[in-house]
Steps between C-alpha positions, in 0.01 A plus 500: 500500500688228251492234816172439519455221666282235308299275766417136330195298591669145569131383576415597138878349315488144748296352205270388754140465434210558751151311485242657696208164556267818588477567122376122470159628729212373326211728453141432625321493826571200715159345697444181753252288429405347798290196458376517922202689382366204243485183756212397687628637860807567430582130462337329189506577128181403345524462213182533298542839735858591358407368100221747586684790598730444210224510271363807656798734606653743278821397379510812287653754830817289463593638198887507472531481874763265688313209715624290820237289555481360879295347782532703835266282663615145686321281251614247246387647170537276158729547277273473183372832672766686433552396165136621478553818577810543269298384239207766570782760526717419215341678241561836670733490765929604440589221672388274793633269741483324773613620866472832635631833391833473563550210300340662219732806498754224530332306153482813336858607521612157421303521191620804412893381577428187257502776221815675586763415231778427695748418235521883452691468889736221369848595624385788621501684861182504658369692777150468679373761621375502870268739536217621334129670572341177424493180725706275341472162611803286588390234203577737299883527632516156506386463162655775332848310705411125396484650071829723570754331675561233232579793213601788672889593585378676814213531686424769792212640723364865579680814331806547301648733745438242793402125441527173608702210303311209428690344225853548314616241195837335576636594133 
């Protein structure tokens, strides 16, 4: 019973450090404004109609929500309209842009990443990790890649027990 046999997590002693870009997920309900609905047959902005519907609409329902602003319709729409409605929305809203809802997930990790001290990963070995219950979009690899490869001694992608290389320093 001496020889016990003492198994040793080389995932845990390889010094290298995982970043999950799931735990950058920003909170707060995502909605499509779709401007189609506001022009004069689905073609024109008026806009003593739009200032109107500014005026009148309540700005309040996008409290801390996420806004891609958009045009689904075939029409030309100005861009002083858009800055219109960011305007009307600002007060309330998390944060808005402009494009659909895939590039705001994409704006909202990249905000997020902007924060991440990465001089903490200087020297270090860095792995991304692949997969995650969230939909992580690929700006946020190619983000997370662009900040890291200048610092980092290593970086990989997916799981410690089975990833990809990306990057290795020439020391």
């Amino acid at each position: 019973m001496d020889d016990i046999l003492e198994i040793e997590n080389k995932v845990n002693s390889s010094g290298i450090i995982t970043l999950n870009l799931e735990d950058y997920y920003q909170h707060g309900e995502r909605i499509l404004f779709d401007m189609k609905p506001l022009l004069f047959r689905e073609m024109i902005l008026r806009e003593k109609d739009f200032r109107e519907y500014i005026k009148q609409h309540d700005w309040t329902k996008y409290q801390d929500k996420n806004i891609a602003f958009t045009c689904s319709a075939d029409a030309i729409v100005p861009t002083w309209a858009y800055m219109l409605l960011a305007k009307a929305v600002q007060p309330f809203a998390n944060r808005f842009i402009f494009g659909d809802l895939s590039a705001l997930e994409s704006t909202l990790y990249l905000d997020a990443l902007s924060k991440i001290n990465i001089e903490e990963l200087r020297d270090k070995r860095v792995i991304v990790k692949g997969c995650s219950e969230k939909n992580v979009p690929v700006s946020a690899f190619v983000e997370i890649a662009n900040k890291l490869l200048p610092i980092v001694k290593s970086l990989m992608y997916g799981e410690a027990c089975s990833n990809v290389p990306i990057y290795k320093r020439k020391d």
